[in-house]
Structure formats: C-alpha cells, structure tokens
mmCIF entry with sequence, helices, sheets and N, C-alpha, C, O atoms, coordinates in Angstrom:
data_MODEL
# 
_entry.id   MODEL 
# 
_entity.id                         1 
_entity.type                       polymer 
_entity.pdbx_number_of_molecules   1 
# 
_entity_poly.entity_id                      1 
_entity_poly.type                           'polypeptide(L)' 
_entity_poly.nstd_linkage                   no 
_entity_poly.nstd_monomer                   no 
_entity_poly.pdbx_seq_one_letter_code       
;(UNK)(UNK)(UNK)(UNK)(UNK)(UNK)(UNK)(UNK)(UNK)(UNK)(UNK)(UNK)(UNK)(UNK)(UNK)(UNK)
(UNK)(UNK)(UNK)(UNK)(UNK)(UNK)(UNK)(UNK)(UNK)(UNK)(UNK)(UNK)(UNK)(UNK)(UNK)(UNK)
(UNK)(UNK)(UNK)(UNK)(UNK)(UNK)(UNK)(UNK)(UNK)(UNK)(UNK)
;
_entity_poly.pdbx_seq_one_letter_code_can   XXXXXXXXXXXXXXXXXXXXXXXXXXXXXXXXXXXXXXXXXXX 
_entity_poly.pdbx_strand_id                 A 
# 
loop_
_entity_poly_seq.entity_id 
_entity_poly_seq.num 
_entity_poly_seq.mon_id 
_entity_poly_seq.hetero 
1 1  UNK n 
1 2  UNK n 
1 3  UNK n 
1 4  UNK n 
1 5  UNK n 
1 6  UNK n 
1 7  UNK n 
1 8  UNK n 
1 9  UNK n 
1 10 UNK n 
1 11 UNK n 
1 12 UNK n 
1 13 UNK n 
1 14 UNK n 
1 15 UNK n 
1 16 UNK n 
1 17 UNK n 
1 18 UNK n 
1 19 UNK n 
1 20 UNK n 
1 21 UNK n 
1 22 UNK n 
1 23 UNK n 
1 24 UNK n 
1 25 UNK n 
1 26 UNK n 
1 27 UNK n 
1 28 UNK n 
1 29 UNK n 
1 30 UNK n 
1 31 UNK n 
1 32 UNK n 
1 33 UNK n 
1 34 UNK n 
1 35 UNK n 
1 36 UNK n 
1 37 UNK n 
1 38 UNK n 
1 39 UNK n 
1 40 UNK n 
1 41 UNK n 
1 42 UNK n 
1 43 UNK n 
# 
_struct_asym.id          A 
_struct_asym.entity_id   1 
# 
loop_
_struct_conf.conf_type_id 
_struct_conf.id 
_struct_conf.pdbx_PDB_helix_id 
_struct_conf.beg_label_comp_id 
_struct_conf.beg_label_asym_id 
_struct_conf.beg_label_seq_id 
_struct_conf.pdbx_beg_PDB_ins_code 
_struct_conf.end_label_comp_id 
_struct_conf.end_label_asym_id 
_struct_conf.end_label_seq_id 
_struct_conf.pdbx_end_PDB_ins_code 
_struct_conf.beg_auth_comp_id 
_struct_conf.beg_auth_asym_id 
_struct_conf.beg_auth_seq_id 
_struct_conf.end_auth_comp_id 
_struct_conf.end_auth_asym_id 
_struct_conf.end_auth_seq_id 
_struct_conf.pdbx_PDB_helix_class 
_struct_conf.details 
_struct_conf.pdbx_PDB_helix_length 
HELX_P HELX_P1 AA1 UNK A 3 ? UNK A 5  ? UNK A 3 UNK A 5  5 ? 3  
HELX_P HELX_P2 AA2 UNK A 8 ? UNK A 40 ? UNK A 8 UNK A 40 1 ? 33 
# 
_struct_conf_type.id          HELX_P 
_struct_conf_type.criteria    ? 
_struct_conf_type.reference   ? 
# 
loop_
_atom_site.group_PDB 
_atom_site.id 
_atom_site.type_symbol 
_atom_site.label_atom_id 
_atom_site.label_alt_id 
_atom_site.label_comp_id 
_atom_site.label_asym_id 
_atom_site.label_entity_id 
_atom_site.label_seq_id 
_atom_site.pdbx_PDB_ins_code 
_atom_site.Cartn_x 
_atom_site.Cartn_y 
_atom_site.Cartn_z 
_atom_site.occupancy 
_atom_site.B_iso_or_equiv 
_atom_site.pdbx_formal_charge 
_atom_site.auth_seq_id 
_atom_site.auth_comp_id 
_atom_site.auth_asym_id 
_atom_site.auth_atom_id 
_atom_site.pdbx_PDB_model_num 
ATOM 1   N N  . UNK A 1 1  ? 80.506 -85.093  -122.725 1.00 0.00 ? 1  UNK A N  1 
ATOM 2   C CA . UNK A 1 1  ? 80.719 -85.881  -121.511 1.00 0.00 ? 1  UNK A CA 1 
ATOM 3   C C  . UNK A 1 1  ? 81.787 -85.199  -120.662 1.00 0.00 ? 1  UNK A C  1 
ATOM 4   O O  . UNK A 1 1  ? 82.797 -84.792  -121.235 1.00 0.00 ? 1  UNK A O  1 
ATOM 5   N N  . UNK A 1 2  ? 81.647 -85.037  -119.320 1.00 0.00 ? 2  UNK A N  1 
ATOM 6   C CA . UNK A 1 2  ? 82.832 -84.921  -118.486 1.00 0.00 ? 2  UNK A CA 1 
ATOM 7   C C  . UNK A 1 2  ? 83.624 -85.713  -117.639 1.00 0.00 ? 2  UNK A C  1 
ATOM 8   O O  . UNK A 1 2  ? 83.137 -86.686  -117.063 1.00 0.00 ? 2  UNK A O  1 
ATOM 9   N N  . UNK A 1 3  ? 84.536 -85.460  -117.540 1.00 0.00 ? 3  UNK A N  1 
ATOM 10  C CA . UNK A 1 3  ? 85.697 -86.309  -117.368 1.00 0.00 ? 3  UNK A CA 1 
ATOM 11  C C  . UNK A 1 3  ? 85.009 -87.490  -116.254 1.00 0.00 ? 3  UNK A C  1 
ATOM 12  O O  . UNK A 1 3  ? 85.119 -88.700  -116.451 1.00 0.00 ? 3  UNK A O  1 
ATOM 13  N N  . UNK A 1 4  ? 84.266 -86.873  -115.021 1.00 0.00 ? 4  UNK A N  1 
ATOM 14  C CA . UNK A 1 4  ? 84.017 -87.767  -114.559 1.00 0.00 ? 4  UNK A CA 1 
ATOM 15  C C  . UNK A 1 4  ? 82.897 -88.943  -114.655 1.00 0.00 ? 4  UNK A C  1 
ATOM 16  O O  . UNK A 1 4  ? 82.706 -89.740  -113.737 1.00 0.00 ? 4  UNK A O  1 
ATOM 17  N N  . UNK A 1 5  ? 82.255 -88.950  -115.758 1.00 0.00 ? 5  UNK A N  1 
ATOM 18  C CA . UNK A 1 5  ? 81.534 -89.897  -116.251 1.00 0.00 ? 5  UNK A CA 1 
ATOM 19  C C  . UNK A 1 5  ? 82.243 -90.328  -117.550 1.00 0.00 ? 5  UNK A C  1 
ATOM 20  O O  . UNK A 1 5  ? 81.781 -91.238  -118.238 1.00 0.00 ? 5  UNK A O  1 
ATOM 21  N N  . UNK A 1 6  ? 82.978 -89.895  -117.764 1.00 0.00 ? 6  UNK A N  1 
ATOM 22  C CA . UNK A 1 6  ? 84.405 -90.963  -118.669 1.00 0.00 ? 6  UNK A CA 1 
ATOM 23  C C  . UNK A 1 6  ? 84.980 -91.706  -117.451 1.00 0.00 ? 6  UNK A C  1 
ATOM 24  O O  . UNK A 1 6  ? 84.141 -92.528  -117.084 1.00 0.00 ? 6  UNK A O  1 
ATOM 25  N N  . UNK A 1 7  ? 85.969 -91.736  -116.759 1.00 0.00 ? 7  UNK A N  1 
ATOM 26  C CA . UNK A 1 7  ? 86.443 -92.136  -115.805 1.00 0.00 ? 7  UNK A CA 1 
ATOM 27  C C  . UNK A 1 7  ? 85.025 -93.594  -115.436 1.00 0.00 ? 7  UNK A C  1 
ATOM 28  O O  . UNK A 1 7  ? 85.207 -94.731  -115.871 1.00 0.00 ? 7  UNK A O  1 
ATOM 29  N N  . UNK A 1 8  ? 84.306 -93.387  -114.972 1.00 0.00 ? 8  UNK A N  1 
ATOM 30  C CA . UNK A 1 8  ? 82.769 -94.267  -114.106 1.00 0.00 ? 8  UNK A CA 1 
ATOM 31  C C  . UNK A 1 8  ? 83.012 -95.064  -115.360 1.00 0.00 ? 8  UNK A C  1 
ATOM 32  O O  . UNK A 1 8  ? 83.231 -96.271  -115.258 1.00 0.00 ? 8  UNK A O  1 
ATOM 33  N N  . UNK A 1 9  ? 82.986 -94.376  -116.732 1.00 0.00 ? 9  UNK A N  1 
ATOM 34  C CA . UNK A 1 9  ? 82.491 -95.680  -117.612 1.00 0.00 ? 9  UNK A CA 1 
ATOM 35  C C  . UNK A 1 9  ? 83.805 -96.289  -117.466 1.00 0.00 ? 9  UNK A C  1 
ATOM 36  O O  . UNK A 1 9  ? 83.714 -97.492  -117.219 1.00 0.00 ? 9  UNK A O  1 
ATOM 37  N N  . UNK A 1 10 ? 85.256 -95.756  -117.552 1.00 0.00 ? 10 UNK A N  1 
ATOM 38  C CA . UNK A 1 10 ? 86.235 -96.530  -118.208 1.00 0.00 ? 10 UNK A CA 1 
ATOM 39  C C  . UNK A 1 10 ? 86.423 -97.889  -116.570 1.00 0.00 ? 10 UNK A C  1 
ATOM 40  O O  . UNK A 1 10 ? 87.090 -98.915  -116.706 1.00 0.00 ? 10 UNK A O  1 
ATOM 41  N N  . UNK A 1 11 ? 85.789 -97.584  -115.393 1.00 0.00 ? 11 UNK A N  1 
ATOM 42  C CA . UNK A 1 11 ? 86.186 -98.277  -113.911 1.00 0.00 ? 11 UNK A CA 1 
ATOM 43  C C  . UNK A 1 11 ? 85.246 -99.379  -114.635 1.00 0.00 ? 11 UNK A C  1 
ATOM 44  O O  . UNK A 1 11 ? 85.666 -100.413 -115.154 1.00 0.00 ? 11 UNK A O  1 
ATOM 45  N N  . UNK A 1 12 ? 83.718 -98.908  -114.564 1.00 0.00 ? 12 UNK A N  1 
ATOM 46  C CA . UNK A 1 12 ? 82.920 -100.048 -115.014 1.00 0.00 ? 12 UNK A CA 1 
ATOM 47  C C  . UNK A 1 12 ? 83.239 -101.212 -115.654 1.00 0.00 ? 12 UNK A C  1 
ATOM 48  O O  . UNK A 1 12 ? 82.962 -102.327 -115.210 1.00 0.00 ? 12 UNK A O  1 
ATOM 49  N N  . UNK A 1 13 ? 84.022 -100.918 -117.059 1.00 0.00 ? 13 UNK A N  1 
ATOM 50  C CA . UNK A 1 13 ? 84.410 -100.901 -117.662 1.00 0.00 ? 13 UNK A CA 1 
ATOM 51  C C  . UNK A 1 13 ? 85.469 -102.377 -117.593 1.00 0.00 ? 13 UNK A C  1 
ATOM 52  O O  . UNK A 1 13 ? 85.310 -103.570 -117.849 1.00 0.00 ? 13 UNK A O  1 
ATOM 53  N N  . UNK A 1 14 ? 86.668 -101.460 -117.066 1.00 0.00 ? 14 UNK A N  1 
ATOM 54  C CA . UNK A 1 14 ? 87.442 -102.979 -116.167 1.00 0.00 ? 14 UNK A CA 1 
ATOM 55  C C  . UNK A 1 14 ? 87.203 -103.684 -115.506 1.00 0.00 ? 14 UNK A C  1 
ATOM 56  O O  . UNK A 1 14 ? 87.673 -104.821 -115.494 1.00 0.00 ? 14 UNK A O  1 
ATOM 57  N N  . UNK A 1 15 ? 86.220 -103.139 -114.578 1.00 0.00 ? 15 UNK A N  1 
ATOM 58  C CA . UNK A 1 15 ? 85.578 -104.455 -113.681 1.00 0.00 ? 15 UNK A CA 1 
ATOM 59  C C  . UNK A 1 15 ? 84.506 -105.612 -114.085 1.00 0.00 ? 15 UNK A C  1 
ATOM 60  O O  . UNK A 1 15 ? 84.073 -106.589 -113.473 1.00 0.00 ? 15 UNK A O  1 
ATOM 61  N N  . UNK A 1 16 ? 84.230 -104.992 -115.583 1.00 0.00 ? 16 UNK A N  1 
ATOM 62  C CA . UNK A 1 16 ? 83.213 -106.153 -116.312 1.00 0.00 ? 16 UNK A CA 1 
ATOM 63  C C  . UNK A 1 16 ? 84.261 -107.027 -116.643 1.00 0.00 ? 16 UNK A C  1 
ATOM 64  O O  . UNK A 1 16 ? 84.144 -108.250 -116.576 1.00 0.00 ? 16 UNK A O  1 
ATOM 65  N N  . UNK A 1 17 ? 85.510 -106.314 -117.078 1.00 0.00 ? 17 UNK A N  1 
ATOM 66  C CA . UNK A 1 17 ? 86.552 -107.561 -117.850 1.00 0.00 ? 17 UNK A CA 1 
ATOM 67  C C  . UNK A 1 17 ? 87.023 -108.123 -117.184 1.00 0.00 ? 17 UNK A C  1 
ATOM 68  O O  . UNK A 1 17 ? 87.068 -109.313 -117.498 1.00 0.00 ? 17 UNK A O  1 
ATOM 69  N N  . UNK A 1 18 ? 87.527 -107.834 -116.174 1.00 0.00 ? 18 UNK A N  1 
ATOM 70  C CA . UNK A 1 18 ? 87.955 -108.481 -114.939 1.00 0.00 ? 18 UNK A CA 1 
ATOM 71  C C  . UNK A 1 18 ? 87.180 -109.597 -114.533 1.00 0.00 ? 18 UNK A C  1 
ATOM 72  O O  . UNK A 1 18 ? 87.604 -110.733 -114.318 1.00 0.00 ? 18 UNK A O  1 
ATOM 73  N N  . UNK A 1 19 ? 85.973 -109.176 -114.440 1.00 0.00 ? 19 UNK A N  1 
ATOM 74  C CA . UNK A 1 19 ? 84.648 -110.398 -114.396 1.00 0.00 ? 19 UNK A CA 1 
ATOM 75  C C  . UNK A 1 19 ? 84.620 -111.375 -115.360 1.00 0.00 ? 19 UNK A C  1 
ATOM 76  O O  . UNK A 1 19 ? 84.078 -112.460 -115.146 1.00 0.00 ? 19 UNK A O  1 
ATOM 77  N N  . UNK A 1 20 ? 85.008 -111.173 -116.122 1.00 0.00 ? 20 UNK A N  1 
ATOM 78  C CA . UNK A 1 20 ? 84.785 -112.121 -117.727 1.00 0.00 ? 20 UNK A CA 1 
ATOM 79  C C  . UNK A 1 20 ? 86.261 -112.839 -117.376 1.00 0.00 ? 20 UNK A C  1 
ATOM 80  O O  . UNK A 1 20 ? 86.310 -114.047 -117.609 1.00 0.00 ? 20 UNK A O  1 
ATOM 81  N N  . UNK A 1 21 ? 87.127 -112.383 -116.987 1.00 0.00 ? 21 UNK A N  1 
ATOM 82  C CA . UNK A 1 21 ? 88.378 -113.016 -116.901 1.00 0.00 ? 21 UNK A CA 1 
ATOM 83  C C  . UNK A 1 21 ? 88.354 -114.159 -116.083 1.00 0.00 ? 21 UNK A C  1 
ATOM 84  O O  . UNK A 1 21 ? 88.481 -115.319 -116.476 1.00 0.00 ? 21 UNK A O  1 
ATOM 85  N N  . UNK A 1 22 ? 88.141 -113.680 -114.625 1.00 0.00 ? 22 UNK A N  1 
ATOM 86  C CA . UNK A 1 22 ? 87.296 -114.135 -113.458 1.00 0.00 ? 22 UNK A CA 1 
ATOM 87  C C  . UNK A 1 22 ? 86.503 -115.739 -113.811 1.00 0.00 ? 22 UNK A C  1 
ATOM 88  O O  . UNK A 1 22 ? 86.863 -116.816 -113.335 1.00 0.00 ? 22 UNK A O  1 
ATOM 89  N N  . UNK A 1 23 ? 85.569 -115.557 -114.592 1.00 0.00 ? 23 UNK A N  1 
ATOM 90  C CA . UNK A 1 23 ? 84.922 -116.501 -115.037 1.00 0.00 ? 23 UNK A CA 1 
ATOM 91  C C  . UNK A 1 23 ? 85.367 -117.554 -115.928 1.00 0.00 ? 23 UNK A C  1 
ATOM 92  O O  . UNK A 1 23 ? 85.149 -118.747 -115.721 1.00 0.00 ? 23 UNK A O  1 
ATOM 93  N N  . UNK A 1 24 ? 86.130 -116.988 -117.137 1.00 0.00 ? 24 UNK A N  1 
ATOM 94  C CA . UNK A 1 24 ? 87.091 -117.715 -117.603 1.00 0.00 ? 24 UNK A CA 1 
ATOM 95  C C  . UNK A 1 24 ? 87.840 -118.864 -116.573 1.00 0.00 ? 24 UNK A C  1 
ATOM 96  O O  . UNK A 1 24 ? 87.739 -120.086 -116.463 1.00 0.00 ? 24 UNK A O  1 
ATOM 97  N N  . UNK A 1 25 ? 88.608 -117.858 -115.912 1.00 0.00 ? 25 UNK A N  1 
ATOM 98  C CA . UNK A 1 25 ? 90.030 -118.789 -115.574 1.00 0.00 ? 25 UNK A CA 1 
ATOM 99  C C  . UNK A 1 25 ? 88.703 -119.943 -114.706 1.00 0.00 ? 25 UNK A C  1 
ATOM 100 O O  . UNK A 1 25 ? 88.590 -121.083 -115.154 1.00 0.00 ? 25 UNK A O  1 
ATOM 101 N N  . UNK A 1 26 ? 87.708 -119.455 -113.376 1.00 0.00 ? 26 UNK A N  1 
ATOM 102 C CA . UNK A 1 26 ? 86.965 -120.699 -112.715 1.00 0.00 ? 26 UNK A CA 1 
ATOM 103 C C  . UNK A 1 26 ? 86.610 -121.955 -113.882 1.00 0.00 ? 26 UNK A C  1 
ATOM 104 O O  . UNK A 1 26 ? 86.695 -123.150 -113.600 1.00 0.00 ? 26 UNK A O  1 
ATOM 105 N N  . UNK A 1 27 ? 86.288 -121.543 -114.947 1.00 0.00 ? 27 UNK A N  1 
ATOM 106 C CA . UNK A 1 27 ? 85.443 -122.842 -116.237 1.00 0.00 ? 27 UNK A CA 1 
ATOM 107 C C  . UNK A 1 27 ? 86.701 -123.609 -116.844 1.00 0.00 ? 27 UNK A C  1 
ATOM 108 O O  . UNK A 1 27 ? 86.574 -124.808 -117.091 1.00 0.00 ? 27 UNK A O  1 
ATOM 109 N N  . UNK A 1 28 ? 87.882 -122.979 -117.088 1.00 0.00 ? 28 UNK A N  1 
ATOM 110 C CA . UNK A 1 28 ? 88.764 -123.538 -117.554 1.00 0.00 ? 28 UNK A CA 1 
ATOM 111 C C  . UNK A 1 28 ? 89.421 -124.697 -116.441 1.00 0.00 ? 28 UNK A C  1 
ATOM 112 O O  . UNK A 1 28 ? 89.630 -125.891 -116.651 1.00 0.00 ? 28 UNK A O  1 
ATOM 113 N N  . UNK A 1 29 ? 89.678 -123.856 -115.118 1.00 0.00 ? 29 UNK A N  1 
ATOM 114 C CA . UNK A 1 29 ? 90.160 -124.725 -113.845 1.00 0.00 ? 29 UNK A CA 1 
ATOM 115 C C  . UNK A 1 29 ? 89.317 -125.706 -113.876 1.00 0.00 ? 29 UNK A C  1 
ATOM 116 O O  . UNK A 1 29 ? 89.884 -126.791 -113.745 1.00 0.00 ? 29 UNK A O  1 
ATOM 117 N N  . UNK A 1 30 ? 87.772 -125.794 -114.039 1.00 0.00 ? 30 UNK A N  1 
ATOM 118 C CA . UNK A 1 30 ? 86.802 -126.976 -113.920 1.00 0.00 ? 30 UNK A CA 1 
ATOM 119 C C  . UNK A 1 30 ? 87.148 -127.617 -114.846 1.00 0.00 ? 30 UNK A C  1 
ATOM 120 O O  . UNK A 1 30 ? 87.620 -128.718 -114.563 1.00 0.00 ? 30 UNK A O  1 
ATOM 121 N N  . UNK A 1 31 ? 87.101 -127.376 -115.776 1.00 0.00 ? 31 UNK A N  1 
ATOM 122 C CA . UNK A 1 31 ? 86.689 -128.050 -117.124 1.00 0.00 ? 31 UNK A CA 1 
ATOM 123 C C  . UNK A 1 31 ? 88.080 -129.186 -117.264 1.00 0.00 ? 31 UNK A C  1 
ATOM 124 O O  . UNK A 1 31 ? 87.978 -130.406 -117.143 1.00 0.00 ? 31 UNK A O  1 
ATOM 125 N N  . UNK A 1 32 ? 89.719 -128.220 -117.624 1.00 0.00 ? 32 UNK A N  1 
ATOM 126 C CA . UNK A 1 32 ? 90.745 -128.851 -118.130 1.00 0.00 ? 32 UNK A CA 1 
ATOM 127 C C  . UNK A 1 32 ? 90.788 -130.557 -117.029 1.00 0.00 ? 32 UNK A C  1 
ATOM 128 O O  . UNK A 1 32 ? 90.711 -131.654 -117.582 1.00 0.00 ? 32 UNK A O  1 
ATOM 129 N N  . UNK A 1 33 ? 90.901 -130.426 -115.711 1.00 0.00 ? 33 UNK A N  1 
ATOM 130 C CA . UNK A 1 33 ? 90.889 -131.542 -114.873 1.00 0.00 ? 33 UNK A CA 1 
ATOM 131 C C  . UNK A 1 33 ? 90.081 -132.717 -115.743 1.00 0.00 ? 33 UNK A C  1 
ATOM 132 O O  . UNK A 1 33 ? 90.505 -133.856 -115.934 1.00 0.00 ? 33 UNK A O  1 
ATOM 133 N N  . UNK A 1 34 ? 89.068 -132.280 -116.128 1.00 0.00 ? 34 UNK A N  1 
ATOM 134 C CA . UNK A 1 34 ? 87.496 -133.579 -116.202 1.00 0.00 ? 34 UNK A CA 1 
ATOM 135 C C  . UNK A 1 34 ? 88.269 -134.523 -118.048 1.00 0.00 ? 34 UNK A C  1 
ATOM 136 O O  . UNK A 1 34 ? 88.064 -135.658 -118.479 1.00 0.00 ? 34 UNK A O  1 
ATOM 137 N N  . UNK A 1 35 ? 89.219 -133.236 -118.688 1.00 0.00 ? 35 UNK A N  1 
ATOM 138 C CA . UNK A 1 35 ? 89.441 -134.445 -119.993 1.00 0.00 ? 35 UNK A CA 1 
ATOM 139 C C  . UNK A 1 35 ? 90.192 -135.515 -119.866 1.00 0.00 ? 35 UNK A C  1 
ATOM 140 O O  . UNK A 1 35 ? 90.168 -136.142 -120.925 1.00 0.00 ? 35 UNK A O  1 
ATOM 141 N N  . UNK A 1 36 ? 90.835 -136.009 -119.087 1.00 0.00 ? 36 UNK A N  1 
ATOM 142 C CA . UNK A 1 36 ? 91.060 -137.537 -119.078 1.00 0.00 ? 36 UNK A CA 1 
ATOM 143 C C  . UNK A 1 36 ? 90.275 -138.132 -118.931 1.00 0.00 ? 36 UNK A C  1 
ATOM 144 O O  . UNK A 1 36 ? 90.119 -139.056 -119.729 1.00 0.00 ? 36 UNK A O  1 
ATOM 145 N N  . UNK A 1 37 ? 89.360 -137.963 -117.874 1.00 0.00 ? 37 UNK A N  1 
ATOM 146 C CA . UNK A 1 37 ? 88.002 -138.947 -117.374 1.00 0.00 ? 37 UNK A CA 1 
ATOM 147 C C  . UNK A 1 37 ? 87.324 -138.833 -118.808 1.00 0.00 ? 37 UNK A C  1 
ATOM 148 O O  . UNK A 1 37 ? 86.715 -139.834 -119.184 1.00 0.00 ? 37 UNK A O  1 
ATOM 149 N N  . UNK A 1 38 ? 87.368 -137.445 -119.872 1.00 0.00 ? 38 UNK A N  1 
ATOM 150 C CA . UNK A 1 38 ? 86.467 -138.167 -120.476 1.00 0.00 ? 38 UNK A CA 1 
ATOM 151 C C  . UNK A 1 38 ? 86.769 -138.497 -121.795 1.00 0.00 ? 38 UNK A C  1 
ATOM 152 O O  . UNK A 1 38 ? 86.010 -138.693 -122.745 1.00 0.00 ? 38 UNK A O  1 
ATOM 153 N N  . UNK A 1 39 ? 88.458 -138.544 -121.691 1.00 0.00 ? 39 UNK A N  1 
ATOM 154 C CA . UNK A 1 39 ? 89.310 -139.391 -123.121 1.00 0.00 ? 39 UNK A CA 1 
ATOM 155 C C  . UNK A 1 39 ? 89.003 -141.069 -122.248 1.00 0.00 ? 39 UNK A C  1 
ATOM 156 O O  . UNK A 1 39 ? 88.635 -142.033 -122.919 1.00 0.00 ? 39 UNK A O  1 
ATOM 157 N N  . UNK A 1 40 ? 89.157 -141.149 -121.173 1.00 0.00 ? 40 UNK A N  1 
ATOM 158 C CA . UNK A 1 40 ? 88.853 -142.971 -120.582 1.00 0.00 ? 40 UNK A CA 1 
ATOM 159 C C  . UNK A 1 40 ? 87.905 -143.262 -120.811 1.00 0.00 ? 40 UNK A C  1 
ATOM 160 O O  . UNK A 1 40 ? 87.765 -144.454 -121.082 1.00 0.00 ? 40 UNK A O  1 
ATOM 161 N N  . UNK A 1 41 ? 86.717 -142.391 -120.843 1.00 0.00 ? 41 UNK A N  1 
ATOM 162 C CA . UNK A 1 41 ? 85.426 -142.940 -121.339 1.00 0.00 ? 41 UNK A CA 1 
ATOM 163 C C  . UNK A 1 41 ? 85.156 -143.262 -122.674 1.00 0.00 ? 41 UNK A C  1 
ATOM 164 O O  . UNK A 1 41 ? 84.489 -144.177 -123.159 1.00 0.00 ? 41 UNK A O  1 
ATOM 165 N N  . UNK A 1 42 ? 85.652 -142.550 -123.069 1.00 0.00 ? 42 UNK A N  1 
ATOM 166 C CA . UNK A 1 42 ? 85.616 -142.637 -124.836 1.00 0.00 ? 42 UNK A CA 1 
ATOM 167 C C  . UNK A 1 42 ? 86.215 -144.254 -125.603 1.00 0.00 ? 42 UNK A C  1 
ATOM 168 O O  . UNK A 1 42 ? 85.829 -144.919 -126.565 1.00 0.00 ? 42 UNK A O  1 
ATOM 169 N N  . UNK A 1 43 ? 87.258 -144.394 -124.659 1.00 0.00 ? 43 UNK A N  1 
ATOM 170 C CA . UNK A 1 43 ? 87.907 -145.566 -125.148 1.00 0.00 ? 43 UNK A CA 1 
ATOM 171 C C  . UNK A 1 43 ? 87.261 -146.793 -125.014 1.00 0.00 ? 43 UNK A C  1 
ATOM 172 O O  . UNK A 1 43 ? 87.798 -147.821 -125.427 1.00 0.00 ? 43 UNK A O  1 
# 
C-alpha cells in the first residue's frame, strides 16, 4: 500500500467514527429527556 491510500483509509476512517459518535450523542439527547415520562407511566 502507499502512503496515500493509507492516509484515504485512515480520513475514512474518522469520519465513520465521527458518524457513529454523531449518532450516539442525537439518540441519547432523544432518548435521556423521555425517562421520566416513562418512570410516570410505570407507576
């Protein structure tokens, strides 16, 4: 391999994790808000 298709994979690379991060933090921001509503329901 040469350097510059090391480099392409290692960019790719971060920007998938970045994406996964990305996605994380939006589901968590949704999600954490909704558990009271649904510890009140429970009760």
């Amino acid at each position: 391999m040469d350097t510059l298709k090391i480099m392409q994979t290692a960019i790719r690379g971060r920007w998938a994790v970045a994406a996964i991060f990305l996605a994380n933090g939006f589901l968590t921001g949704a999600w954490a808000p909704q558990i009271p509503v649904v510890l009140t329901r429970l009760d």
